[in-house]
C-alpha positions as CSV (number, residue, x, y, z in Angstrom):
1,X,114.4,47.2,-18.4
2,X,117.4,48.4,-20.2
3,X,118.1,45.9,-22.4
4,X,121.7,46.8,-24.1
5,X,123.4,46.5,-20.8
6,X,122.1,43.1,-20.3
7,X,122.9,42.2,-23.9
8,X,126.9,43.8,-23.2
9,X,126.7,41.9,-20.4
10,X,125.8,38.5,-21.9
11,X,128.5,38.8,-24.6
12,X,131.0,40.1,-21.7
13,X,130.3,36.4,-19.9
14,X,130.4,34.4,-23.6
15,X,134.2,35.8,-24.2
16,X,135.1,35.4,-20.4
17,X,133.7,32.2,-20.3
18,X,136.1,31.1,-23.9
19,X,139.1,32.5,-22.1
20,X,139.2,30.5,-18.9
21,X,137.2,27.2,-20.5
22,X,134.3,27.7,-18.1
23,X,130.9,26.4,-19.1
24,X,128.0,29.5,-19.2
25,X,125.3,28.8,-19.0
26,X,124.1,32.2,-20.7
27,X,120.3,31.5,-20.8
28,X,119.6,31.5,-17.3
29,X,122.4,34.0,-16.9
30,X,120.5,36.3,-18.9
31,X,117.0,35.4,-17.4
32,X,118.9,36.6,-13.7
33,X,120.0,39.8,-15.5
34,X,116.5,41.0,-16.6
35,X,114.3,39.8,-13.3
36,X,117.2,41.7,-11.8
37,X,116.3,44.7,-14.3
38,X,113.1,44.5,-13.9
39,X,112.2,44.3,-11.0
40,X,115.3,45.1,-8.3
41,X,116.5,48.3,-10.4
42,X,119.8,47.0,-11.2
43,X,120.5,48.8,-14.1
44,X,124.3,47.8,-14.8
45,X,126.7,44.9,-13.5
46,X,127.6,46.7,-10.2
47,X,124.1,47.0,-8.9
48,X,124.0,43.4,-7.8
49,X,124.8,42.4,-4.2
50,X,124.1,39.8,-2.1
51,X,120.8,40.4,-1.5
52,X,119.8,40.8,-5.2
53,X,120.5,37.0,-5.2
54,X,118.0,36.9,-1.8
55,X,115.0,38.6,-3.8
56,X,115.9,37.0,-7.0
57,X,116.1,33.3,-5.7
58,X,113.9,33.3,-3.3
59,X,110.6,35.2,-4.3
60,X,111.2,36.7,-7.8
61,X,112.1,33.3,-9.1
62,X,109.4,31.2,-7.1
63,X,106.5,33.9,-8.5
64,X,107.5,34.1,-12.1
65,X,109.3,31.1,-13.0
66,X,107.7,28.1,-13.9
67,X,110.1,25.5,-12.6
68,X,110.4,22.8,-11.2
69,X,112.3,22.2,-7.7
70,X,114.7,20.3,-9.0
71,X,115.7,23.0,-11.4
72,X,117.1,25.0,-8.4
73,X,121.1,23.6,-8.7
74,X,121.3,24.6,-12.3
75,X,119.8,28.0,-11.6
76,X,122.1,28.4,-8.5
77,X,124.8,27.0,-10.6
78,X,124.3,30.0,-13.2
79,X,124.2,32.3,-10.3
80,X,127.8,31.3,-8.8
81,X,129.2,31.6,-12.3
82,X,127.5,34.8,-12.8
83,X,129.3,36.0,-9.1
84,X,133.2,34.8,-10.8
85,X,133.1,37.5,-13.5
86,X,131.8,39.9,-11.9
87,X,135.0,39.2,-9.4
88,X,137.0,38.9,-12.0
89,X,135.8,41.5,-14.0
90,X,135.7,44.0,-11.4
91,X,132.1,44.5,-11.3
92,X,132.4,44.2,-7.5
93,X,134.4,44.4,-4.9
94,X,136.4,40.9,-3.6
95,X,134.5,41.1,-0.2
96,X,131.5,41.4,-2.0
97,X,131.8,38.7,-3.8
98,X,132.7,36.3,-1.3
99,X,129.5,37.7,0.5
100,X,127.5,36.9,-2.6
101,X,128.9,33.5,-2.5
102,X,128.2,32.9,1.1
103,X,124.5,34.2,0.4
104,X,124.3,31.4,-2.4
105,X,125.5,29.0,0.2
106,X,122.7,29.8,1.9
107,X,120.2,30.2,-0.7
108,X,120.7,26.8,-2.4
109,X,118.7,24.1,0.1
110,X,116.0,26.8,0.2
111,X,115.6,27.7,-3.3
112,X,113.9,24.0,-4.1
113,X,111.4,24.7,-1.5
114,X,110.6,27.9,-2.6
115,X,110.2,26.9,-6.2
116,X,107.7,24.4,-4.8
117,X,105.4,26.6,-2.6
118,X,102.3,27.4,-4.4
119,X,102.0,30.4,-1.9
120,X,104.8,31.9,-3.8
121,X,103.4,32.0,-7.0
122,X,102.7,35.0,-8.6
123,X,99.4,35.6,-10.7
124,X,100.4,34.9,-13.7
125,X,102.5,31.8,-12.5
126,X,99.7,30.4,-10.3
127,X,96.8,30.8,-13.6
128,X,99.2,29.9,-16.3
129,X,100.8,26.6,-14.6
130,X,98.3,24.6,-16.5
131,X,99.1,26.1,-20.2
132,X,103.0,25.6,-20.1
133,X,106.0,27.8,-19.0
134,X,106.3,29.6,-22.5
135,X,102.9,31.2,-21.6
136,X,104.5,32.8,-18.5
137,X,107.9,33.7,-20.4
138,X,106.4,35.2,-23.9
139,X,103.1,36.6,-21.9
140,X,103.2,39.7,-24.6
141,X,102.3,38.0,-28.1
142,X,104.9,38.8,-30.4
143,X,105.8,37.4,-34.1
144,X,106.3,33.2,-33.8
145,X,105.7,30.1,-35.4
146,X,108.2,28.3,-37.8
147,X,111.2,30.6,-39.4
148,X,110.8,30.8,-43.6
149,X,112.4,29.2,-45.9
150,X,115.4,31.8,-46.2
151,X,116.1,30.1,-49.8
152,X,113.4,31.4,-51.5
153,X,113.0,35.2,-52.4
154,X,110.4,36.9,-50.8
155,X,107.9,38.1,-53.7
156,X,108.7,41.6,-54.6
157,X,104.9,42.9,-54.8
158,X,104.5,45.2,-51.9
159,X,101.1,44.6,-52.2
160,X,101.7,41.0,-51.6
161,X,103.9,41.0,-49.1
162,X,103.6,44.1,-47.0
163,X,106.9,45.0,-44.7
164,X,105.8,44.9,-41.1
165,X,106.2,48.5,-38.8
166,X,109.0,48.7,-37.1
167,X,110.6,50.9,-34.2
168,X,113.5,52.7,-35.4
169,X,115.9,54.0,-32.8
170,X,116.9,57.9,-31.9
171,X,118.5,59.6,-34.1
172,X,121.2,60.9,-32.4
173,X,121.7,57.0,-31.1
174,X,121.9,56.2,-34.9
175,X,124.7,58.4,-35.6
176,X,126.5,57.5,-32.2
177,X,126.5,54.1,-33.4
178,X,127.9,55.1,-36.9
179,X,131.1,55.6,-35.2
180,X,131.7,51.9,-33.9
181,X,131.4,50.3,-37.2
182,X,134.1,48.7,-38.4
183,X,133.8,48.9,-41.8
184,X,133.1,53.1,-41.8
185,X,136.6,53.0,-39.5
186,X,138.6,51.7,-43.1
187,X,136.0,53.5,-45.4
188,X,134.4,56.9,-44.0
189,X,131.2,58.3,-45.0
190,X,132.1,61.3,-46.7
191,X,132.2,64.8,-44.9
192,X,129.1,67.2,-44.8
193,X,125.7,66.6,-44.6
194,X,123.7,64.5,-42.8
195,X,125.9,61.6,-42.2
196,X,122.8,59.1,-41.3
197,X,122.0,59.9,-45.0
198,X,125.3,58.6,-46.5
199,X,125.2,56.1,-44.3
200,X,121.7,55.6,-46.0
201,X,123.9,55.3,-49.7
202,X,126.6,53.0,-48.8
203,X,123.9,50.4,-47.3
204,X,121.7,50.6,-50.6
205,X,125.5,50.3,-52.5
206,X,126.1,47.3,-50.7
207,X,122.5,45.9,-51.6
208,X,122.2,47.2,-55.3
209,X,125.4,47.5,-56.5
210,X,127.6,44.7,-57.7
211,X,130.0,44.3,-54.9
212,X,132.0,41.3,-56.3
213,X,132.7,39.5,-53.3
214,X,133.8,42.9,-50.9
215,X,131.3,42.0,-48.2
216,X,131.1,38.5,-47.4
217,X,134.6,37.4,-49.5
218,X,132.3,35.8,-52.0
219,X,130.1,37.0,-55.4
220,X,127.5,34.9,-55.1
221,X,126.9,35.7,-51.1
222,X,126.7,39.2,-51.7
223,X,124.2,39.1,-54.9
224,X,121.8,37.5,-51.8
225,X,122.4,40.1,-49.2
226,X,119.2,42.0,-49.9
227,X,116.9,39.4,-49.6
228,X,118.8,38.0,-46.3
229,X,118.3,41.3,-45.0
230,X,115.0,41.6,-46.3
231,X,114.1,38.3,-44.7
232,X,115.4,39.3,-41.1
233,X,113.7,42.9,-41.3
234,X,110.1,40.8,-42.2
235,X,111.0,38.2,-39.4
236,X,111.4,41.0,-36.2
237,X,112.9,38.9,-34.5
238,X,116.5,36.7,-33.6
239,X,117.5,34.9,-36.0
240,X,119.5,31.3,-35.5
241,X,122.5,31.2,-37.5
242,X,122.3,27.8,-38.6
243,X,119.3,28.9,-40.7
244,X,121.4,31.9,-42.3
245,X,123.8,29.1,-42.5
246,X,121.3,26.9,-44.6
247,X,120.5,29.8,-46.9
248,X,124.2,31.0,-47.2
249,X,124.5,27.4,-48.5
250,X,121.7,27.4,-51.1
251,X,123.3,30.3,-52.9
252,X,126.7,29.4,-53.1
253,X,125.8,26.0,-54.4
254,X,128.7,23.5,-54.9
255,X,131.2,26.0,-52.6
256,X,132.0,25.7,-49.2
257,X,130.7,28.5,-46.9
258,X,132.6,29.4,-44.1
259,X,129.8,30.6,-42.0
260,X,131.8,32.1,-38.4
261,X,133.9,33.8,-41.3
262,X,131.2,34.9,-43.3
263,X,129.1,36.5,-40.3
264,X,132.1,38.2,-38.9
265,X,132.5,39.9,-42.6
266,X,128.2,40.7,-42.2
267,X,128.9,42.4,-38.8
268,X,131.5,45.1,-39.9
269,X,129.3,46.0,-41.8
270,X,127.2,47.1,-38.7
271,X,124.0,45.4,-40.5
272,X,123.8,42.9,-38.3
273,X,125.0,41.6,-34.8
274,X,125.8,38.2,-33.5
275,X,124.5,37.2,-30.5
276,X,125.4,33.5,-29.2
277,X,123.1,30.7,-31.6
278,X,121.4,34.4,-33.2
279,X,121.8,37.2,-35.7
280,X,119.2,39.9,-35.6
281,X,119.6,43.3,-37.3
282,X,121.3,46.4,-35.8
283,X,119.4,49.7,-35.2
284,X,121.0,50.9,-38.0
285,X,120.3,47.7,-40.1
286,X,116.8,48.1,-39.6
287,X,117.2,52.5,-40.4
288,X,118.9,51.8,-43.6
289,X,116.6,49.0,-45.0
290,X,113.6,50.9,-44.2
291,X,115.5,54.1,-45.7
292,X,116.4,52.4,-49.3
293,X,112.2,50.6,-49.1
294,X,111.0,54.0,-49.3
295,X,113.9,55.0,-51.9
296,X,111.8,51.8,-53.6
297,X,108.4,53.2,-53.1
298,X,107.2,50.1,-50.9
299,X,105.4,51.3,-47.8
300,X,107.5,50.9,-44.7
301,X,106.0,51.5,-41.6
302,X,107.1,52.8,-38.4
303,X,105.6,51.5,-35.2
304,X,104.3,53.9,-32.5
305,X,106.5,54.2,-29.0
306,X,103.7,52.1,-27.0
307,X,105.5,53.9,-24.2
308,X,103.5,57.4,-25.5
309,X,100.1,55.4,-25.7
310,X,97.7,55.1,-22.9
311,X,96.3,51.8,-21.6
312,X,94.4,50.8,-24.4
313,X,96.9,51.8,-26.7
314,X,99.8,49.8,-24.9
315,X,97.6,46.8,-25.0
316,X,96.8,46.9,-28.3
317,X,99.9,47.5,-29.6
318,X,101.1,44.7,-27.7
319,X,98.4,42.5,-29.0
320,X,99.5,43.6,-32.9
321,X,102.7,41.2,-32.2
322,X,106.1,43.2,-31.0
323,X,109.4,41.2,-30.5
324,X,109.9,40.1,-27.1
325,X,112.6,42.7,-26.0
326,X,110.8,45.7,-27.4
327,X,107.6,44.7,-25.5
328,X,109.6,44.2,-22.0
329,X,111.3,48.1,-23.0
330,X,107.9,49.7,-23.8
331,X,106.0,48.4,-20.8
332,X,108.9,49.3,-18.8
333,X,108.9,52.9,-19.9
334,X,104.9,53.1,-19.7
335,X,105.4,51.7,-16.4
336,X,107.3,54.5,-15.2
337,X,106.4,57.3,-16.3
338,X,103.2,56.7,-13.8
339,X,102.5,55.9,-10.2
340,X,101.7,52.5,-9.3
341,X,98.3,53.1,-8.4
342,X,97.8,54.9,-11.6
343,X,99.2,52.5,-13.9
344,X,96.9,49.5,-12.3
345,X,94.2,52.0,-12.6
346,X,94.1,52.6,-16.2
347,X,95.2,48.8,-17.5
348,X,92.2,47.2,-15.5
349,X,89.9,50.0,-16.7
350,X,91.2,49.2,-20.4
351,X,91.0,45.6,-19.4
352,X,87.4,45.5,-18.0
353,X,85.1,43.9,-20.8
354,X,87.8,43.4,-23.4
355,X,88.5,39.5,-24.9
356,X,90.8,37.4,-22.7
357,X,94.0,37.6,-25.0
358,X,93.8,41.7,-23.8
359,X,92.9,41.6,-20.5
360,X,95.4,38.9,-20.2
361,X,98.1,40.7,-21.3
362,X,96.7,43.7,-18.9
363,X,97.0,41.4,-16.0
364,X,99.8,40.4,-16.9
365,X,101.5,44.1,-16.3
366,X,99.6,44.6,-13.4
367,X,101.5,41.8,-11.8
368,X,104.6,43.9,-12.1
369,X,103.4,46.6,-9.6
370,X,104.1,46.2,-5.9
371,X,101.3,46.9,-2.8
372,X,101.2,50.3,-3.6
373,X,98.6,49.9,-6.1
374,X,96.1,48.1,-3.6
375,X,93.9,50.6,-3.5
376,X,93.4,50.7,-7.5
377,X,93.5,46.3,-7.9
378,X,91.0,46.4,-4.6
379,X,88.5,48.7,-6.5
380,X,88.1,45.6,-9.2
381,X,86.9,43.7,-6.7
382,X,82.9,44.5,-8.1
383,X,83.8,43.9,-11.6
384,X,82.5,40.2,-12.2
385,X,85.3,39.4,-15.3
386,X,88.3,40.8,-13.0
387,X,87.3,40.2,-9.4
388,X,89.2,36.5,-9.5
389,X,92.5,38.3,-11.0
390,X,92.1,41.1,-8.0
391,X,91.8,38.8,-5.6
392,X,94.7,36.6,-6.4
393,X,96.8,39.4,-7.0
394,X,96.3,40.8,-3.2
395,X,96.6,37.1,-2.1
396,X,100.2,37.2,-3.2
397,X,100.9,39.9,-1.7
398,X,99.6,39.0,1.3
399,X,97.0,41.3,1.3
400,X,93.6,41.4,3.2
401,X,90.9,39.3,0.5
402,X,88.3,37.4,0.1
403,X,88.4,34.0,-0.9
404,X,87.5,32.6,-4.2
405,X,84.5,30.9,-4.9
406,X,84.4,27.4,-7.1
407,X,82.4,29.4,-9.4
408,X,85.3,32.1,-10.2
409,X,87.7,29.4,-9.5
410,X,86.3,27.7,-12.7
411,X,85.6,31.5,-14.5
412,X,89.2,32.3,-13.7
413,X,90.3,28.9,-15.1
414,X,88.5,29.2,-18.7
415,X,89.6,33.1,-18.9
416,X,93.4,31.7,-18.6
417,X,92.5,29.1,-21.1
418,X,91.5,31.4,-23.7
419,X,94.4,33.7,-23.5
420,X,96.5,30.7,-24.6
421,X,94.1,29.8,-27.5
422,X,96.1,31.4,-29.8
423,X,99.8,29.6,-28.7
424,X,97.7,26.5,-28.9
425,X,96.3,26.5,-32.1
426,X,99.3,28.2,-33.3
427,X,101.5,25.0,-31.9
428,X,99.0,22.3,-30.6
429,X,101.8,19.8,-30.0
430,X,103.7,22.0,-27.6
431,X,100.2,22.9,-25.8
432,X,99.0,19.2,-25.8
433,X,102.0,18.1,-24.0
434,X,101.7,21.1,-21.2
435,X,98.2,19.6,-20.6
436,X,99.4,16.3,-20.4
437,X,102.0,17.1,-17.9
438,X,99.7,20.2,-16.0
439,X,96.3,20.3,-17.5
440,X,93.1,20.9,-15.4
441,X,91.5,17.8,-13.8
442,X,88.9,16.0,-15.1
443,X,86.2,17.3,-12.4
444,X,87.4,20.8,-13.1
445,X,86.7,20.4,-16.6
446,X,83.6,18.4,-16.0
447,X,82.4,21.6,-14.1
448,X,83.8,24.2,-16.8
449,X,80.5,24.8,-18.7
450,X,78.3,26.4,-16.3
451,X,80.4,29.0,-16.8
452,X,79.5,32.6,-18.2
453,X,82.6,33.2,-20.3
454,X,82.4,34.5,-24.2
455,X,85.2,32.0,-24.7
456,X,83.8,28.6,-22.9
457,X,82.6,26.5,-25.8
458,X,85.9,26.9,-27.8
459,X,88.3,26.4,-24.3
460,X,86.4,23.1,-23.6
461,X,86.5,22.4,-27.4
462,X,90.4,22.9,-27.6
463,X,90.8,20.5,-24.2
464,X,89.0,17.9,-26.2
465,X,90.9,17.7,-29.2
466,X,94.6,18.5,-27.3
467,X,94.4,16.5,-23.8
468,X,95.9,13.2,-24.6
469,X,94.3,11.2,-21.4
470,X,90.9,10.1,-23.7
471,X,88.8,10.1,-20.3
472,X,89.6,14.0,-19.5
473,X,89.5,14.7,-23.4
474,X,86.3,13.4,-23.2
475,X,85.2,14.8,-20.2
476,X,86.0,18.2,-22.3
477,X,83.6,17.1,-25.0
478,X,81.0,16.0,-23.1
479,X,81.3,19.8,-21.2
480,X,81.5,21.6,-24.3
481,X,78.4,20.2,-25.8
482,X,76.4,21.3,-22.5
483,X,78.2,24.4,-22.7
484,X,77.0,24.8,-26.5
485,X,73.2,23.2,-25.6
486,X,73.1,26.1,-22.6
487,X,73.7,28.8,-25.1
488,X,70.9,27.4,-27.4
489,X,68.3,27.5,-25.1
C-alpha cells in the first residue's frame, strides 16, 4: 500500500471538508482508502469506481472488519462523503459519481447483512472475534502502551536509554523533499555540496544553538525542541497534539501557548507534520536527528527494509515492533515482489513450529493472498499446528476442505488466544472487556485443556484472571489447573 497518497488524500478531505462545513469523518475515510490500497490496487483517487465500493462494502469489509451490523450507516455515510470530493475535486468524472452513488443506494440495506454473516469472515476476523477488533486492526505488533511523560527529559546516557532503529527514507526522496520546506524557501541551504548535509547543519543549529525565539516565536519553546524531537524519534509513532500541547505548557510555565500557532511555526521547519489529532516526524525529521545522534556519538540504528528479508526475516522484524504504516508498506512490498503461491509457501514454512505471536502474524499475511495460492495453503493441511488455519483459509474462499474437528476447533481457539497474550497483559482492561462482550463460552473453555498447545496453561490462566463472568472465569481456573496436572504427569 502506498501510503503518502492516502495520507494527501486524507488531508485533501480535512481542508475540503472546513471549506464547505461538512462533517468528515476521516477515520473510516481513511480505513476505505487503504482496504482499497490494499487490496483492489487503487493506487491514487481516480482508481475508485463504483464497483470498488461493491468489493469494499460487501466482502472486504465483512472479512476484515470487526463490526457490528449496525455500524453499516456510518460506514456508508463516510463512503457518500468520500464520493462528493472526489466530484468535486475532479477525481472522477460527474457520471461516475452519480453511478457510485447509485451503487451506494444499493449497497446500504445489504451491507448490515453482510457485516453479520459469519460466512463472510475472513481468517483473521473469524479467530480473532473473541480477543477484540484492535487485534484484527494492529495484527503486526508495533510500539504501544501509554505515551511518556513529554515533561521530563529523557536521560542522556545512551547506555540507558538506547534510540530505537529506524527506517530512513531514499536519498534522493530526502533531497526532493528539501525543496517543499517552507522555511529553506526564505532561508536556502547554501550552494555546493551535498545539500542533505547542510540540511544536516541547520537542523543541529536549530537544536544546539540559541535560537532566541526564531522557531516556535518563543525562547523558552525552542530551548525544548531537542528533547520534543528526541521524544517523538524514541516514540515511532503519531503523536496526539494535546500531549505536545501539555509539554509545550510545562516549559513555558506562567505564558500562554498558542499551540495551532506554535505547530504551524514546527512544520516549516519540515521537522514535523500535522496530521488531524497527530504530529509525527517527517522523513527528514527522522534523517536529521539520527544525523546530529551520530555527530553525538550515541548509537543510532537503522532498521533493515523487511521488504529485502525472506519469510523469517519479515516476521521477525515485524515481531521486533515497527509502526503500523511501515509494517502495512513492507509486507506490501514483500508481498509483491513474489507470486502468490510463493509467498504462502515460504511464510507457513517460516511459520510451521514457531510460537503463536509468529505464526500469527504469518497467518495473518497469508490472508492477504487470493485462491491462487491454494495449492501452497492446501499442502499445510498435514502440519498438525497449521492444518486448522489451512482449512479456514480455503473455507473462505470457498474452496474444497475438510471440516474441522472439536479437537482443532479448541487447538485453533487457544493458538489465537496466545497471540493476543501480549495486547492483554500489555492492557488487561481493554482485553477483559473484549471477553466480556465476545469471549469463548464456558463449555469451550471447560474443554480447552486437553489440548496439546505450548501456550495452554498460560491462555486458560489469562481467561481466569480477565473474564469478568466469575462462573466462566472459573471455569478457566478449574481448566488450567488440569491443563497444568496433565503436564505433571
Amino acid at each position: 500500500m502506498s501510503i503518502e497518497w492516502v495520507n494527501r488524500a486524507i488531508d485533501d478531505l480535512r481542508a475540503w471538508g472546513r471549506a464547505r462545513e461538512v462533517e468528515v469523518d476521516a477515520d473510516e475515510v481513511r480505513l476505505l482508502c487503504d482496504y482499497a490500497s490494499d487490496y483492489l490496487n487503487v493506487n491514487e483517487l481516480g482508481d475508485f469506481t463504483p464497483e470498488t465500493f461493491d468489493e469494499l462494502l460487501l466482502s472486504i469489509y465483512p472479512r476484515k472488519v470487526i463490526a457490528p451490523p449496525e455500524s453499516a450507516p456510518e460506514t456508508i455515510a463516510a463512503a457518500r462523503t468520500l464520493v462528493d470530493f472526489l466530484d468535486e475535486a475532479a477525481q472522477v468524472s460527474g457520471e461516475t459519481a452519480t453511478r457510485m452513488r447509485e451503487r451506494l443506494d444499493d449497497i446500504a440495506p445489504r451491507m448490515a447483512e453482510a457485516l453479520a454473516d459469519t460466512s463472510n469472515f475472513g481468517m483473521a476476523k473469524s479467530l480473532f472475534s473473541s480477543i477484540g477488533p484492535e487485534s484484527l486492526e494492529q495484527s503486526i505488533p508495533i510500539p504501544s502502551g501509554e505515551l511518556p511523560d513529554l515533561g521530563e527529559a529523557p536521560c542522556d546516557c545512551p547506555g540507558c536509554t538506547p534510540l530505537p532503529a529506524v527506517r530512513l527514507a531514499a536519498p534522493e526522496e530526502l533531497r526532493a523533499a528539501l525543496e517543499s520546506v517552507p522555511m529553506l524557501a526564505e532561508e536556502p541551504l547554501p550552494g555546493g555540496g551535498d545539500p542533505l548535509a547542510a540540511w544536516a547543519r541547520r537542523v543541529a543549529d536549530l537544536l544546539e544553538q540559541d535560537t532566541g525565539g526564531a522557531v516556535t516565536g518563543s525562547a523558552e519553546l525552542d530551548e525544548g525542541l531537542y528533547d520534543l524531537f528526541d521524544m517523538i524519534y524514541r516514540l515511532q509513532v503519531r503523536v496526539p497534539v494535546t500531549v505536545i500541547g501539555e509539554y509545550l505548557d510545562e516549559i513555558a510555565g506562567e505564558g500562554d501557548v498558542d499551540l495551532a500557532t506554535v505547530l504551524g511555526r514546527l512544520e516549516r521547519t519540515g521537522m514535523i507534520r500535522v496530521d488531524g489529532d497527530c504530529a509525527e516526524l517527517t522523513p527528514l525529521g527522522v534523517w536529521a536527528l539520527r544525523e546530529h545522534y551520530l555527530s553525538l556519538g550515541v548509537d543510532a540504528p537503522e532498521a533493515p527494509d523487511l521488504a529485502e528479508a525472506d519469510a523469517r526475516g519479515l516476521i521477525e522484524g515485524l515481531l521486533d515492533g515497527v509502526p503500523t504504516e511501515i509494517a502495512e508498506d513492507d509486507i506490501s512490498r514483500w508481498l509483491s515482489g513474489k507470486e502468490p503461491g510463493e509467498a504462502a509457501a515460504e511464510l507457513l514454512a517460516a511459520a510451521s513450529g514457531a510460537p503463536a505471536v509468529a505464526r500469527g502474524i504469518a497467518i495473518t499475511i497469508v490472508d492477504r493472498l487470493g485462491a491462487e495460492a491454494e495449492p501452497a495453503v492446501r499442502g499445510y493441511l498435514e502440519d498438525q499446528e497449521l492444518r486448522p488455519h489451512a482449512i479456514h483459509w480455503l473455507a473462505a474462499r470457498k474452496l474444497p476442505a475438510p471440516p474441522l474437528t472439536q479437537q482443532e476447533l479448541l487447538w485453533v481457539s487457544v493458538d489465537m488466544l496466545a497471540l493476543a497474550m501480549p495486547a492483554a497483559e500489555e492492557d488487561p482492561e481493554i482485553f477483559a472487556e473484549n471477553m466480556a462482550a465476545s469471549g469463548p463460552p464456558a463449555h469451550l473453555i471447560e474443554e480447552m485443556w486437553r489440548v496439546d498447545h505450548p501456550d495452554v496453561v498460560e491462555v486458560l490462566e489469562l481467561l481466569g484472571r480477565s473474564i469478568p463472568d466469575g462462573t466462566v472465569s472459573k471455569a478457566a481456573r478449574k481448566a488450567a489447573f488440569k491443563a497444568r496436572s496433565r503436564g505433571i504427569r
